[in-house]
N, C-alpha and C positions, 0 to 999 in steps of 0.2 A: 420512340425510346420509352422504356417501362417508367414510371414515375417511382422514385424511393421512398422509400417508407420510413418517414420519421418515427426515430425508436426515442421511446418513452426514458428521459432523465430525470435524477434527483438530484442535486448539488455536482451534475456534470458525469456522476454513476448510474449506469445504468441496474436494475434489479437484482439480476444476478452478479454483476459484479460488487455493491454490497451485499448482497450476502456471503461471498469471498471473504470480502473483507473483514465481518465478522465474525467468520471462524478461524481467518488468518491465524490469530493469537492462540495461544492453548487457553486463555480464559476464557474466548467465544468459542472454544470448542465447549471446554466444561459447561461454559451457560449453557450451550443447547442439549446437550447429555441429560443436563440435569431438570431442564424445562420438557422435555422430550417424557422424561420419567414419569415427574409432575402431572402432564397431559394425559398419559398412558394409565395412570393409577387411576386420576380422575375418571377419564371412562371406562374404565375397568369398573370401578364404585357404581355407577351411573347402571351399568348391565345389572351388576350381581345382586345390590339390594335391591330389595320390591318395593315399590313403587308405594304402599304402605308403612314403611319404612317407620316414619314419625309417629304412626299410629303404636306398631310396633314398641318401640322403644322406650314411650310411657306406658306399657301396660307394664304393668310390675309381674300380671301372673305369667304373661312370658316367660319369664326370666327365671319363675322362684324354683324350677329345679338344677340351676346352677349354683355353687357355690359361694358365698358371697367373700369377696378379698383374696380371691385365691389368685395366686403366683400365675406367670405362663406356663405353659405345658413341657416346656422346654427347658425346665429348671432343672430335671430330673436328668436329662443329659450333663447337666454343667455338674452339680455336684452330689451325683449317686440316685438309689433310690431311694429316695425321701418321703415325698410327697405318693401318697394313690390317686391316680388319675379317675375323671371322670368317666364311669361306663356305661355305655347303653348295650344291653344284654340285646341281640339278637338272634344270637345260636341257643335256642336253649328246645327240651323236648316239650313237644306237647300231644296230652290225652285225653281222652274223653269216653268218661263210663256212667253211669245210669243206673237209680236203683231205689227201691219205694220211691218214688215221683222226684230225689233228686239227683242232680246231675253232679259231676265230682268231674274237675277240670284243673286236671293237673300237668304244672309247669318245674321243669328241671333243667339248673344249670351247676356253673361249676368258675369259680374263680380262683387264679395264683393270686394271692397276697403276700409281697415280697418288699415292704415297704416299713421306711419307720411312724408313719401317721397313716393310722387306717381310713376307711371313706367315713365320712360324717354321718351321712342320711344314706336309707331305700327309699325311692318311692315305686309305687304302684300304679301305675296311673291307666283308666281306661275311658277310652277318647267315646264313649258310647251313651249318649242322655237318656238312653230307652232301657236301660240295664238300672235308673235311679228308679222310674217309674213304676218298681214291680211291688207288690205289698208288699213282700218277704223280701228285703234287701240279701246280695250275696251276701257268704260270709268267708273270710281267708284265714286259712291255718299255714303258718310256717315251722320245717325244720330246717336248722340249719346245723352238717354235720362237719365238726370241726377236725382238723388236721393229726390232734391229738387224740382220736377215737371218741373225745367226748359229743356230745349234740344238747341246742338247745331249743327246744320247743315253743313257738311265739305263736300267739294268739287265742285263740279265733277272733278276730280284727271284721266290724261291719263295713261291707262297700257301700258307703251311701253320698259317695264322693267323687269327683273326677280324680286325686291328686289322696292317693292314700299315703302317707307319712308316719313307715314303721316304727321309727324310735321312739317317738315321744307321744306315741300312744302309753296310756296307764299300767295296761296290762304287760304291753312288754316291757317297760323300766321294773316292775314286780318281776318277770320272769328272768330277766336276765339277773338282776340282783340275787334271786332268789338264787340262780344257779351258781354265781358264785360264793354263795354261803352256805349250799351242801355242796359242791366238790373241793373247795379252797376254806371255806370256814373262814369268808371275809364279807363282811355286811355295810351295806349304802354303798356299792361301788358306784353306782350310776347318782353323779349329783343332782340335787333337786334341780327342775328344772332346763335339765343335758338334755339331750339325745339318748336313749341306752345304743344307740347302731356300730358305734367307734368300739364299744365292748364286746362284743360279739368277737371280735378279732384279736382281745388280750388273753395272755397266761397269767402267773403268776410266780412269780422266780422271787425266792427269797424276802417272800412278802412283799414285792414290788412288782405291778404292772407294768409288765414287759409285752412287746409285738409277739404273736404266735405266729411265725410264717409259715407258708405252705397254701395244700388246695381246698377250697372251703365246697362244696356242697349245698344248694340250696334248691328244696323243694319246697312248690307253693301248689295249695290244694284250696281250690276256689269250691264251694259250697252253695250250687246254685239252684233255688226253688222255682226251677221252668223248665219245661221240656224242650224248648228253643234255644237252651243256655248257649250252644256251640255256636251262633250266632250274633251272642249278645259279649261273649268273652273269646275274643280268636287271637290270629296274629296280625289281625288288619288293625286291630283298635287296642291292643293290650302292648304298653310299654315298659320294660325295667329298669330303673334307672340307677345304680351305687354314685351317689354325689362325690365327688372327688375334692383332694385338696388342692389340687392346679386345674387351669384350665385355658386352652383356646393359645390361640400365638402370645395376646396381649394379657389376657390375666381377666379378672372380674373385678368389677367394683361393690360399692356397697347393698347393692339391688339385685347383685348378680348380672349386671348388663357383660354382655363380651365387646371388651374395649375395643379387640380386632375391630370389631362392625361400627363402632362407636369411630374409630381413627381414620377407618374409610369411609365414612360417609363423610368425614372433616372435609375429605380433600377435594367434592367437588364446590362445595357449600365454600368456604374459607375463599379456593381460589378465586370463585364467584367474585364473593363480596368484596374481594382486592381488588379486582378486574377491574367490577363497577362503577366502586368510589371512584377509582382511577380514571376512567373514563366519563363519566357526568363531571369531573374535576377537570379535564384535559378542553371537554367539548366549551363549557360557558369560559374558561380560561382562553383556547383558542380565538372566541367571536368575540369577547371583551379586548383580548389584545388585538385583535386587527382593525374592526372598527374605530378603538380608540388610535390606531397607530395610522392607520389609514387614512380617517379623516381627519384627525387632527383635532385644533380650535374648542369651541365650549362644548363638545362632545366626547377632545380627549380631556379635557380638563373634568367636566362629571365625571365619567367613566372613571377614571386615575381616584378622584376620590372617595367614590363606591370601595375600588377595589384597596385603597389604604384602610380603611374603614372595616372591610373582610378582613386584609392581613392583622388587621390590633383584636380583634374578635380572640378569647382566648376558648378554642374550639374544644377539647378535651373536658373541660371543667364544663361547661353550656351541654355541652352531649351529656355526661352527667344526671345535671340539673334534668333537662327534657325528659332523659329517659326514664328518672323516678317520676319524674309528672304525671306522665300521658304515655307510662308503662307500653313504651313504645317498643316494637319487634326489632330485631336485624335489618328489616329493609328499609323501616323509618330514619332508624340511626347510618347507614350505610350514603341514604339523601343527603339529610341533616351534614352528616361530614363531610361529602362534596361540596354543598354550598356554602361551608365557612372555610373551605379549603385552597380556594382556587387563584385566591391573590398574588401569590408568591408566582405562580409558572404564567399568572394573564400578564406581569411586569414584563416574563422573561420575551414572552412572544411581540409586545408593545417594543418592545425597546430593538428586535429583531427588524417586524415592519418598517420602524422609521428608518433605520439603517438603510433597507432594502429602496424604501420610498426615493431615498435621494439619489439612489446612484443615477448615471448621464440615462442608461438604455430604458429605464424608465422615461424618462424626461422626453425620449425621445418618442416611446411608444404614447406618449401624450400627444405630441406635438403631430402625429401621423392621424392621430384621430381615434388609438385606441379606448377604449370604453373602462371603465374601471373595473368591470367582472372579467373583463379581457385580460385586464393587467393584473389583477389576481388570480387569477386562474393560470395563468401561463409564464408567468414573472415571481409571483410571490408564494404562491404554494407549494411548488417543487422546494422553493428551498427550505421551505421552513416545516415539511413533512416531515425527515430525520428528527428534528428538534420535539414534536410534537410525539413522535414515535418515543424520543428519551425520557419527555415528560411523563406520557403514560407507562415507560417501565419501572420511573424512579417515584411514582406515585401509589401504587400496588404493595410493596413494603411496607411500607409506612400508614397506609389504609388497614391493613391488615392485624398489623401488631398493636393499632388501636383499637379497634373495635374487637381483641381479642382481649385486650387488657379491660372494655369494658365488661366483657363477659363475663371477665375472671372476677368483676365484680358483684355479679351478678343481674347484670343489665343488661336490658336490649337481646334478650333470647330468642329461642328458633325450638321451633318444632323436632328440627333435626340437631343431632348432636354436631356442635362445634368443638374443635379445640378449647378454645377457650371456655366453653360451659363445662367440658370437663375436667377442667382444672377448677375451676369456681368448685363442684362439688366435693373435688379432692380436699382442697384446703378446709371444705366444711368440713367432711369428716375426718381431720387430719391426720392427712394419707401420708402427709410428708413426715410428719411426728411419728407415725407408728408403724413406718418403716415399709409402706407401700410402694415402692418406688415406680414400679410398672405402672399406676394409675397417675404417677407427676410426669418421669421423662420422656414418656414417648410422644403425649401432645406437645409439650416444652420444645423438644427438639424440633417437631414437625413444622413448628410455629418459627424456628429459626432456618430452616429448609427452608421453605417457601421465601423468608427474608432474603435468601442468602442467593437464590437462584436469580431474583429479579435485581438483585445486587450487583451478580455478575454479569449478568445481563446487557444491565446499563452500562458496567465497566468495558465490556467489549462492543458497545455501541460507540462510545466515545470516538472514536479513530474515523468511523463513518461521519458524524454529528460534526466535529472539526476537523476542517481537510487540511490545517496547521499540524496536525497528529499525524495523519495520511504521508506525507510530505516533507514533514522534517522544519 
């Protein structure tokens, strides 16, 4: 006769019937939906950033042909066209002629501008280090031919730069000035210090600086001293960029970072850090409440008063303190909170064991000869896994929303962007004051998601964890 195979229980359930049980309720359905989501974005994040990522993120020149403080992209949907989006010009013609030794490498496009705030900046930019090298730097001439028949002639501008930046070049705040004061007879339109680019795109209605919409015209005549020029200026290394007043899903901040990448990188990093506390809290919480409840005598007596000792520790304020100290990172303070954390759940497990310790089938797996590893292993660890499991989902919350709030203080940072580092900078450049909203609620919310998932979590663990719930 085949021998049976003992199937593996938890408080008398087997595996898959908790997990039944868990999604019995429609709040363990939501929990898992929603921890499902969480998981799936996280390594969604994990693929799509490169692995550089942190490098990335502090280099400022990244970023500096984005926007800085610009809305989502998606504003323009909600209430009109407002805002001019951000463009990278890729359709545009290119040619190449030759003539006393130079080379004339010229670029044409063509933009609708249908919007009430024109693009702020051009830039120029050529991704080529061998093109700085030459003794006669290029040189660029722009017209640009406006809607209304009129055109305005910008430059000759030196490339002696990766990151050419038409507006607020000298020559063109004189030229576009100039052009409004012989066709319009209005003088200093471009303030000291502006951009002249956003002008480029006005009329003049009734003596008032009004949008000229319609299709703009732009040719760019690159002036190059080398017979090689086609190589040094192509479509492989030459970019055009009109900076826009929105940008990306989540908007920009004040560096111009795109928050999108900023809010996905949160969510492997964040749920990390939950996970972890969570667990170096659960792990020294478990072997403190079992040894103490286990063996008992002057072992539970130290132990119990180590771990009173932990609980009177006021954790929050000491993390703090350290972390102005010894300018400690995320992973120092993430330690740090586990080990002043873990008193409260080593009680709850202590005070489990002894329970467990007295019952008769213990007493009896004593008296038969079994071993103490025996009798922990096979008596006291099934039942006290649910609990140990509740522990570590009710501990993740609460790790998180702290060490976010430290952040928010500016403590204990990361390489990568967290939620809470980018709230710390919002509030520096006060984002909430000056009506950035995009750069407060989406981390705010994000930070209350992830609370809120391992909230419910535990809520639909409950019924598994006491079988007084299960049962009635």
């Amino acid at each position: 006769m085949a021998k049976r195979r003992r199937e593996f229980r938890i408080l008398g359930m087997t595996p898959s019937e908790i997990f039944k049980e868990f999604i019995s309720g429609s709040t363990g359905k939501v929990a898992m939906a929603l921890f499902i989501i969480l998981v799936v974005v996280s390594i969604y994040a994990l693929i799509v950033l490169p692995p550089n990522f942190a490098e990335i993120w502090n280099n400022p020149k990244y970023w500096q042909l984005n926007p800085q403080y610009a809305p989502p992209a998606w504003m323009d949907s909600v209430i009109g066209p407002v805002y001019s989006p951000q463009i990278y010009v890729n359709n545009y013609e290119y040619s190449v002629q030759q003539s006393n030794g130079v080379t004339y490498i010229t670029i044409s496009f063509s933009v609708d501008y249908k919007y009430d705030k024109p693009w702020s900046e051009v830039f120029v930019v050529i991704n080529n280090p061998a093109i700085y090298s030459l003794s006669q730097p290029p040189v660029l001439s722009i017209t640009v031919y406006r809607p209304d028949g009129s055109e305005i002639v910008l430059g000759p501008l030196p490339i002696n730069r990766r990151v050419t930046t038409l507006g607020v070049a000298p020559e063109v705040v004189g030229q576009v000035n100039l052009f409004y004061a012989e066709k319009y007879h209005i003088t200093g339109v471009v303030p000291t210090g502006s951009s002249a680019t956003p002008y480029i795109f006005y009329t003049v209605d009734d003596g008032k600086l009004t949008p000229l919409k319609g299709v703009y015209n732009f040719r760019l005549v690159f002036y190059v001293f080398s017979q090689n020029a086609s190589s040094l200026i192509n479509r492989e290394n030459l970019e055009i960029v009109l900076q826009g007043q929105i940008y990306g899903l989540m908007g920009t901040d004040n560096e111009g970072h795109d928050l999108w990448l900023g809010l996905l990188a949160g969510f492997p990093i964040d749920l990390a850090v939950g996970l972890l506390t969570a667990l170096i809290i659960v792990v020294i919480a478990v072997v403190i409440g079992i040894v103490a409840g286990f063996y008992g005598g002057l072992v539970d007596e130290g132990l119990m008063r180590l771990t009173d000792f932990v609980i009177l520790l006021p954790a929050f304020p000491l993390l703090i303190v350290f972390s102005v100290l010894f300018r400690w990172n995320i992973w120092y303070a993430v330690v740090f909170l586990a080990i002043v954390s873990w008193g409260a759940s080593a009680r709850i497990i202590r005070a489990m064991i002894m329970q467990i310790r007295n019952a008769q089938y213990i007493e009896s797996a004593i008296i038969a000869g079994a071993s103490r590893m025996w009798i922990l292993r096979n008596h006291i660890l099934p039942q006290i896994v649910p609990y140990i499991l509740y522990l570590l989902v009710t501990n993740v919350p609460g790790a998180i929303l702290t060490l976010t709030s430290i952040n928010f203080l500016g403590l204990a940072g990361s390489e990568y962007p967290t939620w809470g580092i980018l709230l710390y900078y919002a509030e520096v450049f006060g984002a909430l004051t000056s009506g950035y909203w995009w750069w407060v609620v989406p981390p705010g919310l994000l930070v209350a998601f992830v609370a809120v998932v391992f909230i419910l979590t535990a809520m639909a663990s409950e019924p598994v964890v006491n079988p007084r719930l299960r049962y009635g």
